[in-house]
RODO-2510 file (C-alpha; in nm, 4 decimals, decimal comma):
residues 255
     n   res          X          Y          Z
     1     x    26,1110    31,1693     9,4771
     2     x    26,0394    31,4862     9,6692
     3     x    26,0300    31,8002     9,4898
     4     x    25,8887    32,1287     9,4300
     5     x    25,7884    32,3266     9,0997
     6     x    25,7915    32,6806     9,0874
     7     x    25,5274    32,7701     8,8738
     8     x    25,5577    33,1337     8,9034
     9     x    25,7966    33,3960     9,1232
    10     x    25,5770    33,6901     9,0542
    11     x    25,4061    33,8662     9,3195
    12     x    25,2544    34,2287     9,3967
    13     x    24,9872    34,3487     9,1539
    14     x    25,2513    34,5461     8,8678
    15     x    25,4692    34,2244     8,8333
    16     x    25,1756    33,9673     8,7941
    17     x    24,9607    34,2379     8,5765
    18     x    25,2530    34,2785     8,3342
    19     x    25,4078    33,8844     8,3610
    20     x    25,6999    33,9444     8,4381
    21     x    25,7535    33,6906     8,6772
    22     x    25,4776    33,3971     8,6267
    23     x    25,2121    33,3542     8,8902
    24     x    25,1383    33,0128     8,8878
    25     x    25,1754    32,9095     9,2302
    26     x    25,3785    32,6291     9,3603
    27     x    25,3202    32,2510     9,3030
    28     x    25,5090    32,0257     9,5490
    29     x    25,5257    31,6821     9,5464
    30     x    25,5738    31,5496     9,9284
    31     x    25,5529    31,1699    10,0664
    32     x    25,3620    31,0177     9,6772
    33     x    25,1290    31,2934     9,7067
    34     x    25,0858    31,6109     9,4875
    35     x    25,0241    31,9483     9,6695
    36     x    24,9258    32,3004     9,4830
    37     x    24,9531    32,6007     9,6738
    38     x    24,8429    32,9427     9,6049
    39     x    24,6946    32,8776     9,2207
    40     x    24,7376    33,2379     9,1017
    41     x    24,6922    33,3297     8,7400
    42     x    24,8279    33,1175     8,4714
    43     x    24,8496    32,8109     8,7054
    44     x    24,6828    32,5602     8,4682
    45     x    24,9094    32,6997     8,1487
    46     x    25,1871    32,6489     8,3456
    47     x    25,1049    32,2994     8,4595
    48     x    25,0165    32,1987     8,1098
    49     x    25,3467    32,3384     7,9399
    50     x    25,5871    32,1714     7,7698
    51     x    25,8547    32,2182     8,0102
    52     x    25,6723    32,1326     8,3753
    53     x    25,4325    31,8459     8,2281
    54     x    25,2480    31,8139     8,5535
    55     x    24,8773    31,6687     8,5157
    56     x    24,6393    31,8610     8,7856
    57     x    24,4445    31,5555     8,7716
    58     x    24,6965    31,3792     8,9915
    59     x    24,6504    31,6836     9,2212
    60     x    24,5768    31,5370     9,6341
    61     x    24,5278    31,8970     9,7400
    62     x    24,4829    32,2641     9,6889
    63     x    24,5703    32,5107     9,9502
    64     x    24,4773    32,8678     9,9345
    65     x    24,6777    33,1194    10,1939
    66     x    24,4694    33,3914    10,1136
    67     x    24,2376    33,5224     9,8878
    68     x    24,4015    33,7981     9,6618
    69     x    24,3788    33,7398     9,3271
    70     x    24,7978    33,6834     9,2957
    71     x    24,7255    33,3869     9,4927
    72     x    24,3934    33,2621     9,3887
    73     x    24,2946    33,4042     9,0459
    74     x    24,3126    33,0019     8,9444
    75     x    24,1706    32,7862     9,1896
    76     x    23,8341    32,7316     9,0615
    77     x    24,0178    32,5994     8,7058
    78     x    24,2392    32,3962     8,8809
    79     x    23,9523    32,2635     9,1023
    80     x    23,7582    32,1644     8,8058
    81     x    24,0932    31,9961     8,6793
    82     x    24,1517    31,7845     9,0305
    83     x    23,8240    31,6423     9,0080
    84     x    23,7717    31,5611     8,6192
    85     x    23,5669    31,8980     8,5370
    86     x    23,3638    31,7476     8,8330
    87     x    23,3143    31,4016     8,6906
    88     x    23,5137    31,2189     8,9270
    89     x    23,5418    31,3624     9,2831
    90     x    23,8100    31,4020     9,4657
    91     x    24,1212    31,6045     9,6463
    92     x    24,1037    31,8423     9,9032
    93     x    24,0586    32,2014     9,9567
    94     x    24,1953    32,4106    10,2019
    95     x    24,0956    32,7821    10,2425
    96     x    24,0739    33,0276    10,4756
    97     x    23,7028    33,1149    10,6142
    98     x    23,6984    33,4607    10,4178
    99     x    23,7719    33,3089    10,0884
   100     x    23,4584    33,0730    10,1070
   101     x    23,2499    33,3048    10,2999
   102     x    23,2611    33,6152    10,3571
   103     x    23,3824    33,7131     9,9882
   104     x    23,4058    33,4119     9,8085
   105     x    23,6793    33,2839     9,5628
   106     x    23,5821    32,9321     9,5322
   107     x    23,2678    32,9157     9,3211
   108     x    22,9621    32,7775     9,4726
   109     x    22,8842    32,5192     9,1677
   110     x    23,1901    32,3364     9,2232
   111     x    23,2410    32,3015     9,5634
   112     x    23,0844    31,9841     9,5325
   113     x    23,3874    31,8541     9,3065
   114     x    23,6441    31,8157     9,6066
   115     x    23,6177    31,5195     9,8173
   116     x    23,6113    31,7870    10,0940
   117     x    23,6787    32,1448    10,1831
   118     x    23,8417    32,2328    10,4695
   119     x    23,8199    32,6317    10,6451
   120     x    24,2096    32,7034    10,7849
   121     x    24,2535    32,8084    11,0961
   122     x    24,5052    32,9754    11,3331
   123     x    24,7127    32,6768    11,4702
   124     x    24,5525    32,4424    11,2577
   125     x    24,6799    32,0760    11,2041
   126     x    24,5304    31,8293    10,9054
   127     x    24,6412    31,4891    10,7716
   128     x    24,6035    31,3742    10,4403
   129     x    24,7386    31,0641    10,3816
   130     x    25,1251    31,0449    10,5360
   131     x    25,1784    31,4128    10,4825
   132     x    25,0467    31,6495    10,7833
   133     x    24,9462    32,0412    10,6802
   134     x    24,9602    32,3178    10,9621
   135     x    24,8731    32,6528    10,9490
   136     x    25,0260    32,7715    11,3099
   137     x    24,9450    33,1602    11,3058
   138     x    24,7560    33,4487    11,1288
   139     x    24,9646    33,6315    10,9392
   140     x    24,9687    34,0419    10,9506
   141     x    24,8631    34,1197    10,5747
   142     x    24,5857    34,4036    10,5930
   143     x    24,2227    34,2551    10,6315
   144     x    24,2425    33,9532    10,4584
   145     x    24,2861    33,6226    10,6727
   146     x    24,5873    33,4682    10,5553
   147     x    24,8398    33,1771    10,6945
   148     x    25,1815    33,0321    10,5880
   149     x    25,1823    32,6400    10,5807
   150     x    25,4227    32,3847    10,7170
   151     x    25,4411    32,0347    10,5767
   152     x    25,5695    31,7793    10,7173
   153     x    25,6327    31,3798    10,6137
   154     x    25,8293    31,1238    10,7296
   155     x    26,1162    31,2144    10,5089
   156     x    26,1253    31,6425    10,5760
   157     x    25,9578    31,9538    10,7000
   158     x    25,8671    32,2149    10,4348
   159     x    25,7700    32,5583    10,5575
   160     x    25,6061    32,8194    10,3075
   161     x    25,5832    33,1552    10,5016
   162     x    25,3238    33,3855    10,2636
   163     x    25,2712    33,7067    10,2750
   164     x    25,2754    33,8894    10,5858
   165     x    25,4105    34,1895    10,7629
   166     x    25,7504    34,1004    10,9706
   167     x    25,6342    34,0309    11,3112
   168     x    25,8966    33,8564    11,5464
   169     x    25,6443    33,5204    11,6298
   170     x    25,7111    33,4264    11,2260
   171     x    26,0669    33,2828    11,3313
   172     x    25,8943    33,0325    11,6085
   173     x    25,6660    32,8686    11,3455
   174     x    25,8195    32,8023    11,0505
   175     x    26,1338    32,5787    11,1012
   176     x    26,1306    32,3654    10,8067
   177     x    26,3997    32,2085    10,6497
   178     x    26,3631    32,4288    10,3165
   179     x    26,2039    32,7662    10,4113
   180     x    26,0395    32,9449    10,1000
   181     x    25,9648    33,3036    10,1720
   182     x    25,7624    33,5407    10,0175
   183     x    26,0045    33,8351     9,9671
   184     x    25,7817    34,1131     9,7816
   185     x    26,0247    34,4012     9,8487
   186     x    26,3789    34,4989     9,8468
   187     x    26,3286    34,7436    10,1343
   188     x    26,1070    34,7567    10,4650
   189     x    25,7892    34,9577    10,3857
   190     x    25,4602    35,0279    10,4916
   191     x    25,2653    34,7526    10,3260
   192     x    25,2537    34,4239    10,5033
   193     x    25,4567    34,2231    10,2727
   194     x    25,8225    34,1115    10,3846
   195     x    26,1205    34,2830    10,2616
   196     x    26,4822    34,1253    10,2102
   197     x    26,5920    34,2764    10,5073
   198     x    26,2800    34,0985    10,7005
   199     x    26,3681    33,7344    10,5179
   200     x    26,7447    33,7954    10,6074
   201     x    26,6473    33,8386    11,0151
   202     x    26,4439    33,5510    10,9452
   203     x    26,6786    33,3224    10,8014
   204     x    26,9340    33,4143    11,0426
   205     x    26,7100    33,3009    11,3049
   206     x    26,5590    32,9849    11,1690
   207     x    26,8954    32,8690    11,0055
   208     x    26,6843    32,6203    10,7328
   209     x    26,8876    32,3365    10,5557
   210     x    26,8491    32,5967    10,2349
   211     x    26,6046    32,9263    10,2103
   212     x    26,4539    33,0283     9,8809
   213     x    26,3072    33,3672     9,8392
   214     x    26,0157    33,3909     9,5703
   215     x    25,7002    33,6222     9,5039
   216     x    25,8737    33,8995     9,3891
   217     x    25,7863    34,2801     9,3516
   218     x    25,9322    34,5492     9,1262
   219     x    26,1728    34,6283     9,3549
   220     x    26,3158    34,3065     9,4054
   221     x    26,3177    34,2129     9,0406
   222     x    26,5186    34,5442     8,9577
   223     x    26,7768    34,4512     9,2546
   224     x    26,8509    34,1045     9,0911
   225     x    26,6817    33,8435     9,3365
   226     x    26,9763    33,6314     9,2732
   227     x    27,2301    33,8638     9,4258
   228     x    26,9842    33,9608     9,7071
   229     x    26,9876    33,5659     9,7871
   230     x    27,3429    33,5103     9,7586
   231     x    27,4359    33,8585     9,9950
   232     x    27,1649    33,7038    10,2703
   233     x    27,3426    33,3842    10,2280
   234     x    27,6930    33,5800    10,2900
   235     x    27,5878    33,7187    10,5920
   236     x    27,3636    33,4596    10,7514
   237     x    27,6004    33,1390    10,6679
   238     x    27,2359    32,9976    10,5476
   239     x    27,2386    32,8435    10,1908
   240     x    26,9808    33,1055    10,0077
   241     x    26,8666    33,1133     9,6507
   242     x    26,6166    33,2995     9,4666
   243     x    26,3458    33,0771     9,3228
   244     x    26,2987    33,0848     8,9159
   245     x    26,0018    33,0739     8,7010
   246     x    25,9739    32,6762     8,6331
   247     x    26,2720    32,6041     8,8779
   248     x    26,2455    32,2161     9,0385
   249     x    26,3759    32,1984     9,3529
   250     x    26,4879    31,8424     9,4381
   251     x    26,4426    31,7904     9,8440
   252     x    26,6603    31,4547     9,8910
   253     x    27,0280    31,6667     9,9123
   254     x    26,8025    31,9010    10,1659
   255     x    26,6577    31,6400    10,4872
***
């Protein structure tokens, strides 16, 4: 059965410093194969816990949208844990050019471990195995090269738009049937995260089967992402929901 697990709805340096919100990352199951994006820390605790019981050592692939530690802070662990602490290799890695290169995340001594490792790139397209990956445009999110992913199967289209500054090409790229968002703050700012104000124009636009907002900020957490979700739902017609720590979304009711 399709399905995602949210191992953590934290984002922005205060909530992931203090926990709390959980920054594990999310672990999606698309198509008989396992997917973990954006392994921030606390990903392998959470996978391990009594309550999500998933094994990383089922893991296909590991996709990194950017480098910052929120989103990355794990990836070497969970790595090691995809490939048998290296004794069996296998899985795939996919990371942006900056976060192999220029100022490394991945660790050189186990970059060996995957069966391969594979740089993103703007309007990128992959296969692995019934389930295609694409990475259609940079995001706007300082210097750091980052993308949001789109997955699609036979079955559905999953679209996981990270964190970015609102710019209007976002709503011509990610048209999944569930849209999960990356809503860091309650209100438009300077920093190039999206607000709930940026989600709701997106939403409107895209009209997914269902929305879920995640990655959330101080100011989000203090407005209650659950009634930010249900007043974007109100005025967009769009089913919304505000992701919880551990939260399995089941896709069948969704394609």
């Amino acid at each position: 059965m399709d399905e995602i697990v949210f191992l953590g709805t934290g984002g922005a340096r205060f909530v992931v410093l203090k926990q709390i919100r959980a920054s594990g990352g999310i672990w999606l199951n698309l198509g008989g194969r396992n997917f973990l994006v954006d392994p921030g820390p606390g990903s392998l605790v959470k996978c391990r816990s009594k309550r999500e019981k998933l094994d990383p050592l089922t893991l296909d692939g590991i996709l990194l949208s950017h480098r910052h530690l929120d989103h990355s802070a794990d990836i070497n662990v969970m790595i090691e844990a995809m490939s048998s602490g290296g004794f069996k290799k296998r899985g795939v890695v996919f990371a942006p050019r900056d976060a192999i290169e220029e100022d490394p995340v991945i660790l050189k001594y186990l970059r060996s471990y995957p069966d391969k490792i594979i740089i993103l790139k703007e309007g990128g397209e992959y296969e692995l195995e019934g389930v295609t990956v694409s990475t259609p445009v940079r995001h706007v999110h300082g210097s750091v090269e980052t993308y949001g992913l789109n997955f699609f199967t036979s079955k559905c289209a999953v679209s996981y738009l990270s964190d970015t500054r609102f710019f209007s090409a976002l709503t011509e790229h990610y048209r999944g049937d569930v849209l999960i968002l990356n809503v860091v703050r309650l209100e438009p700012s300077d920093l190039d995260h999206l607000s709930a104000e940026d989600a709701r124009k997106i939403i409107a636009t895209v009209r997914p089967k269902l929305a879920v907002l995640t990655h959330f900020g101080m100011t989000m957490i203090k407005a209650k992402p659950w009634e930010v979700a249900s007043r974007i739902e109100e005025e967009t017609g769009v089913e919304t929901i505000a992701a919880r720590d551990g939260m399995t979304l089941k896709l069948d009711e969704w394609v």
